[in-house]
VEXDREN-2710 file (C-alpha; in Angstrom, 1 decimal):
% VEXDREN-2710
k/r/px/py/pz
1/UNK/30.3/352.8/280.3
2/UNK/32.1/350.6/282.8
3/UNK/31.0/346.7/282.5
4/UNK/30.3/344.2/285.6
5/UNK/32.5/341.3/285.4
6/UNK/30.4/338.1/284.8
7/UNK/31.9/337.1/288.3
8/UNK/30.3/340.3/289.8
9/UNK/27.2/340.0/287.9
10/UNK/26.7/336.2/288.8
11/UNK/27.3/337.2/292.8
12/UNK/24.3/339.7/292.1
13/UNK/22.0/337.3/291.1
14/UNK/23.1/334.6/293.4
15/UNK/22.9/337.4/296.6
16/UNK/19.1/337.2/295.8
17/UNK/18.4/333.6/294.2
18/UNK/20.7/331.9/296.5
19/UNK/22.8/331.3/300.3
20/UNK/26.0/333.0/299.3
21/UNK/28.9/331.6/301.9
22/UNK/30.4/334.3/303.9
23/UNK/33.8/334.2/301.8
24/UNK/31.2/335.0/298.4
25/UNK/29.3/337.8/300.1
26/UNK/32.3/339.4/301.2
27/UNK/34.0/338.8/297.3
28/UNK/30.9/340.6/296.3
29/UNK/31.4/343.6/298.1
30/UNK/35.0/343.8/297.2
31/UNK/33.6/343.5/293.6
32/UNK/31.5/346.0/294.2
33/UNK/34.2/348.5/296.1
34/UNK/36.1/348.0/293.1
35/UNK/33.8/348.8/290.8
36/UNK/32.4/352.2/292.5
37/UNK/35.7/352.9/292.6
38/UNK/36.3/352.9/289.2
39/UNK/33.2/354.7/288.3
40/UNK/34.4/357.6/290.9
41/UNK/37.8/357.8/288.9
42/UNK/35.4/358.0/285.4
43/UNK/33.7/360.7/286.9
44/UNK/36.6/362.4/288.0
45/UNK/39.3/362.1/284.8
46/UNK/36.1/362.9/282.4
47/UNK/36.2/366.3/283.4
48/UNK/39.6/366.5/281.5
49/UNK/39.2/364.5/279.0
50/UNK/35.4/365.8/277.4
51/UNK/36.3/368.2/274.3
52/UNK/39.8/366.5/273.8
53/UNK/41.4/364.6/271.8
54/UNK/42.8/362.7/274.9
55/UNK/42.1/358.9/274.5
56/UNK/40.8/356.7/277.5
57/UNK/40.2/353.3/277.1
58/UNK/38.8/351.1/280.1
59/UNK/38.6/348.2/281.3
60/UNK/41.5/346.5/278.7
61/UNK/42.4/343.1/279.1
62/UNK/44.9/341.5/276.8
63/UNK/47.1/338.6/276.3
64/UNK/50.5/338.5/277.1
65/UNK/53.0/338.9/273.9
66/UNK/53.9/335.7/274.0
67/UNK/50.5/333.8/274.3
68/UNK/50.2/333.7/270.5
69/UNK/52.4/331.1/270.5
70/UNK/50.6/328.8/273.2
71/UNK/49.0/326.3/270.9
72/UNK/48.1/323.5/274.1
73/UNK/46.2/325.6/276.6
74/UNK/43.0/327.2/276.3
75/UNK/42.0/330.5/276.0
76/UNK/40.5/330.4/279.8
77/UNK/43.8/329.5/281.3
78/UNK/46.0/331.7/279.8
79/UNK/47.1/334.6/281.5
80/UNK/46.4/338.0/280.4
81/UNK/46.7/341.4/281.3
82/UNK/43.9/343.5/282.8
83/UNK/44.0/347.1/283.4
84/UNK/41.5/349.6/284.7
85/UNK/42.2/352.3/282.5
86/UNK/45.0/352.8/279.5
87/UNK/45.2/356.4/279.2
88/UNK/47.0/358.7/276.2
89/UNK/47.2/362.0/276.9
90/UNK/50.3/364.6/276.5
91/UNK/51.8/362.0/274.4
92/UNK/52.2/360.0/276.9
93/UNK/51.1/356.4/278.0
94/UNK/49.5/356.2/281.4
95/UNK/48.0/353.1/283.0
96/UNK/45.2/353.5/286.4
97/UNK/44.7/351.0/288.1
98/UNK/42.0/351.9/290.9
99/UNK/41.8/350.6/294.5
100/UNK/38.7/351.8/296.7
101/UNK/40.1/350.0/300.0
102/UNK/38.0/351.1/303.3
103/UNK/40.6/350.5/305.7
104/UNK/44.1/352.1/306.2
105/UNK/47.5/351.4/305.7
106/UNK/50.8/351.4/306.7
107/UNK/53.7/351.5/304.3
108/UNK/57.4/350.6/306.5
109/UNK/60.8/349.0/305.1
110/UNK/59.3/349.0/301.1
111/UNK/56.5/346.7/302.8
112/UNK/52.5/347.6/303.3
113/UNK/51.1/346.9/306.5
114/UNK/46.9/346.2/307.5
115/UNK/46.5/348.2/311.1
116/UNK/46.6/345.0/312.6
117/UNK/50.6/344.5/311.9
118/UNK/49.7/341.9/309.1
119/UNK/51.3/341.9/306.3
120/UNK/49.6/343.6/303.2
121/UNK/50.6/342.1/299.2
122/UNK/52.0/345.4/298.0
123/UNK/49.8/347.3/295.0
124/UNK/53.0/348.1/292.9
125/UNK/53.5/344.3/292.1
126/UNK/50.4/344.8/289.9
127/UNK/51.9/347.9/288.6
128/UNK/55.3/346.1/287.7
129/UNK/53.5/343.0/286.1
130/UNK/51.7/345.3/284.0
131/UNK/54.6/347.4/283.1
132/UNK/56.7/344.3/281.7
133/UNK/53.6/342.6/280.0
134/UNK/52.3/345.9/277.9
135/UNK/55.7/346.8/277.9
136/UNK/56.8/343.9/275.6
137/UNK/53.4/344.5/273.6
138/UNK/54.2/348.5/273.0
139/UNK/57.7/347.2/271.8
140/UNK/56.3/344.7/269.1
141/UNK/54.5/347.5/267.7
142/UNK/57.6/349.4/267.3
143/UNK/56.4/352.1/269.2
144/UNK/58.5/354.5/271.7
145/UNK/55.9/355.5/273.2
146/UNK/56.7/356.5/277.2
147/UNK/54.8/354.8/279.3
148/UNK/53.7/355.4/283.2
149/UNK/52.1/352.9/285.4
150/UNK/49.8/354.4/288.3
151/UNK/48.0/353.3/291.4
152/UNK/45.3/355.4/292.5
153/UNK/44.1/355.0/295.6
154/UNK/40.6/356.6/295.6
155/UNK/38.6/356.1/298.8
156/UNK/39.2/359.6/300.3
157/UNK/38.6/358.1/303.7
158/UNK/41.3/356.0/303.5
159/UNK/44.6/356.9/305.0
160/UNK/47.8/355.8/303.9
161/UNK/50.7/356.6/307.2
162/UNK/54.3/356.7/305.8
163/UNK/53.4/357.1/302.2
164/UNK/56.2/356.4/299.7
165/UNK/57.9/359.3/297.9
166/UNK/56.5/358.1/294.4
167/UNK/54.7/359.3/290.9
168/UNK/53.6/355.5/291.0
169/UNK/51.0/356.2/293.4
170/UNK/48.1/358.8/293.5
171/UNK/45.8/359.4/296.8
172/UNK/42.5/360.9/296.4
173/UNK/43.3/364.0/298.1
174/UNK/46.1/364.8/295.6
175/UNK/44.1/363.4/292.2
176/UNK/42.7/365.9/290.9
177/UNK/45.5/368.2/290.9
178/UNK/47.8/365.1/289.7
179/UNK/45.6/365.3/287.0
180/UNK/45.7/368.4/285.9
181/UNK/49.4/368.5/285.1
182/UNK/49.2/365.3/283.2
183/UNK/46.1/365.4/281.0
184/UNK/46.7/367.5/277.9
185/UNK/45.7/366.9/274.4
186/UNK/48.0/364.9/272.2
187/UNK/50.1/366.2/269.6
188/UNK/50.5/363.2/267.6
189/UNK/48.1/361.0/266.2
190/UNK/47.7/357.8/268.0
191/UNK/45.0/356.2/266.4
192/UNK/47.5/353.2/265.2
193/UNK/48.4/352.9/268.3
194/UNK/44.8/352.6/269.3
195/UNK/44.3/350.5/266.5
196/UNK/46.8/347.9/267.8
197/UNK/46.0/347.8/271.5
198/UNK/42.4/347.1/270.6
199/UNK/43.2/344.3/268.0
200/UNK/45.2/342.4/271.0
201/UNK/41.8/343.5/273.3
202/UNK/39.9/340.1/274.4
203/UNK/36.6/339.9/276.1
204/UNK/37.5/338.7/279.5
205/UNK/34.0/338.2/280.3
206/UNK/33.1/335.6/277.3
207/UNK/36.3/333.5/278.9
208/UNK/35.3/333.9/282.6
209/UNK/32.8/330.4/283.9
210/UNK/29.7/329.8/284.6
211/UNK/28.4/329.3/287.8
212/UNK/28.5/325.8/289.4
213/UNK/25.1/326.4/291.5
214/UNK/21.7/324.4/289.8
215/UNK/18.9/325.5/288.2
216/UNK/16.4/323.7/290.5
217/UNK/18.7/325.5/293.5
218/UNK/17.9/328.4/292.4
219/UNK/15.1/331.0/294.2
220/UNK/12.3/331.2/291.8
221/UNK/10.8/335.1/290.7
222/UNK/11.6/338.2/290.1
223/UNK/13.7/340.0/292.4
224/UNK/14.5/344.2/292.4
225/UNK/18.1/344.9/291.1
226/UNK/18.9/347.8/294.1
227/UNK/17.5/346.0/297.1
228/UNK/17.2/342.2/296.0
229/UNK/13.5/342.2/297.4
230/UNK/10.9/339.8/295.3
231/UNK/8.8/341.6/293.1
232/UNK/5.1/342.1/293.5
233/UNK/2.7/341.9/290.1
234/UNK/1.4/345.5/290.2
235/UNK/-0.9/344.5/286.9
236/UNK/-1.2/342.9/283.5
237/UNK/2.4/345.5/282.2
238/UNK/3.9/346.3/285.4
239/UNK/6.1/344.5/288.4
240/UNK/6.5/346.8/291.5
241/UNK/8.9/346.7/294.6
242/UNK/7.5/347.5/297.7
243/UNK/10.5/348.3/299.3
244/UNK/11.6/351.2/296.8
245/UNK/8.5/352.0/295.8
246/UNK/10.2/351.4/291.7
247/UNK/7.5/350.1/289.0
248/UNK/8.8/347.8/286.5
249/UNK/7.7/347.4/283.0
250/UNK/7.1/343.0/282.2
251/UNK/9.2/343.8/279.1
252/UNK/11.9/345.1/281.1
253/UNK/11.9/342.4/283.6
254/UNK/11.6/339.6/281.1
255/UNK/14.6/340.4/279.4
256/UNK/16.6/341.1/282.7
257/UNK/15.1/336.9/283.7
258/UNK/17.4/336.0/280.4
259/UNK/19.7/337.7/280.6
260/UNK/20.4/336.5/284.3
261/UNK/20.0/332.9/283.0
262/UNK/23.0/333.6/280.3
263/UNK/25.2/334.9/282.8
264/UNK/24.9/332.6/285.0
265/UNK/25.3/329.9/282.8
266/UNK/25.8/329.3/279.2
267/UNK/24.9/325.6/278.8
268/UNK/21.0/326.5/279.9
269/UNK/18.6/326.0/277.0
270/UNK/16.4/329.4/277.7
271/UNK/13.1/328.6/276.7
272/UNK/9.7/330.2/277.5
273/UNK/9.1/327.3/279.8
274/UNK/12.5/327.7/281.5
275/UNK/11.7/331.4/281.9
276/UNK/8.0/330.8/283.3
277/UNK/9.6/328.8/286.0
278/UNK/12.4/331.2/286.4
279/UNK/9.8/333.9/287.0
280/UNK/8.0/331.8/289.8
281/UNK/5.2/331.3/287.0
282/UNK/5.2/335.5/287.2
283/UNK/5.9/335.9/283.4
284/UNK/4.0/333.1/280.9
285/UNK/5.3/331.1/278.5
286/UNK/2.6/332.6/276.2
287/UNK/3.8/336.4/276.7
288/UNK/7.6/335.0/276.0
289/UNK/6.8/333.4/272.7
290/UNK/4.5/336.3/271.5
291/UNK/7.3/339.0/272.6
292/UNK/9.8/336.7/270.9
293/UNK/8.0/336.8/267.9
294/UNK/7.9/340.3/267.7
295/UNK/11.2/341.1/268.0
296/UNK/10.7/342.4/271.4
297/UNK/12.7/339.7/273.2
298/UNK/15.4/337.7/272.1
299/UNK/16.2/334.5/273.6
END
């Protein structure tokens, strides 16, 4: 399952809790863009993959080769790596990385072009920065594995004019059958392989920061996840959204209240107290501690 950067997830909770500035609102629908794009790609490359011994990992995010030797900067601002989705299959080594634009393009003189004549950074920069990095990684490993760098362009309403003659880019229309030429089972076992890339993996999301916005700024209650709308107390065990009609256990929507207050930020002492005035006084300190107690919750 994919994960929400903590950026993303922060934006969510802020959309409801808070005035998001016009530049924020529109970050969080590129956010989310990018993630339903990814998602769609999931859906899609799983139909080759189930019953295979193809291996797909998403979502990796690693260092550079040479950041083992940084000894002065922290961990937060040192460059790394991120790629959508590292790929073996065929014996191969294929890297996705997924763009769900809605609006066209135009490709002319090796440059990329918005409708508008403005000019548009060019996706295969990404691709070559990824190439060199993992590159350089693959090579400390001593392994010979080939390796093929891809941009898949997966809104299928989108429309690319003067589309470069190259296998670095993949359009939705042509995806599937792109696909099915390149993912085969393995011959070889790669599990070292694996076993390397995953011991360089780092959790970008434990590096990225916590918001900068105040607890006391903050909208107070319970808000529904799919339409942001406050919650209503249905009864003594259940929250309700009028909007979608969705019931919501207080279990369930206790734990969502901390789990908001971690992502958002770190250095917040969660307490029942703290969560009773999260919740708009909706959710008691008394039914935190007893839950807590329990096992039930964890704080």
């Amino acid at each position: 399952m994919r994960a929400k950067t903590r950026r993303h997830q922060q934006l969510e909770i802020l959309s409801a809790r808070y005035r998001l500035s016009a530049y924020e609102k529109d970050e969080l629908q590129k956010l989310e863009d990018g993630y339903q794009g990814e998602l769609q790609f999931d859906g899609i490359i799983g139909s080759f993959i189930t019953g295979t011994n193809i291996i797909h990992m998403k979502d990796y995010s690693c260092h550079p080769e040479d950041a083992p030797g940084i000894l002065t900067k922290s961990k937060e601002d040192t460059s790394h790596i991120q790629i959508d989705n590292v790929v073996v299959a065929k014996d191969f080594l294929y890297t996705f990385e997924i763009k769900n634009y809605n609006f066209d393009l135009f490709y002319k003189d090796a440059s990329w072009y918005f409708e508008n004549g403005n000019e548009f950074t060019s996706p295969l920069l990404q691709l070559g920065r990824q190439r060199d990095m993992l590159g350089k990684m693959l090579r400390s490993f001593d392994s010979r594995i080939r390796m093929f760098n891809v941009v898949v362009f997966i809104n299928e309403n989108q429309t690319i004019f003067n589309l470069p003659a190259t296998t670095e880019i993949i359009v939705r229309s042509h995806l599937h059958k792109k696909l099915s030429k390149a993912m085969g089972g393995n011959q070889y076992d790669h599990s070292h392989l694996v076993s390397r890339l995953e011991s360089r993996k780092v959790d970008v999301l434990k590096y990225q920061r916590d918001t900068i916005v105040e607890f006391r700024e903050l909208e107070k209650g319970l808000f529904c996840e799919q339409c942001g709308r406050k919650l209503l107390r249905r009864n003594r065990d259940w929250f309700r959204c009028a909007a979608c009609e969705v019931d919501f256990p207080i279990l369930d929507a206790t734990a969502r209240l901390i789990c908001e207050l971690k992502v958002l930020n770190r250095s917040w002492k969660v307490t029942p107290s703290l969560i009773q005035t999260f919740s708009d006084g909706g959710i008691s300190e008394f039914y935190v501690r007893s839950n807590v107690k329990r096992g039930r919750l964890k704080l």
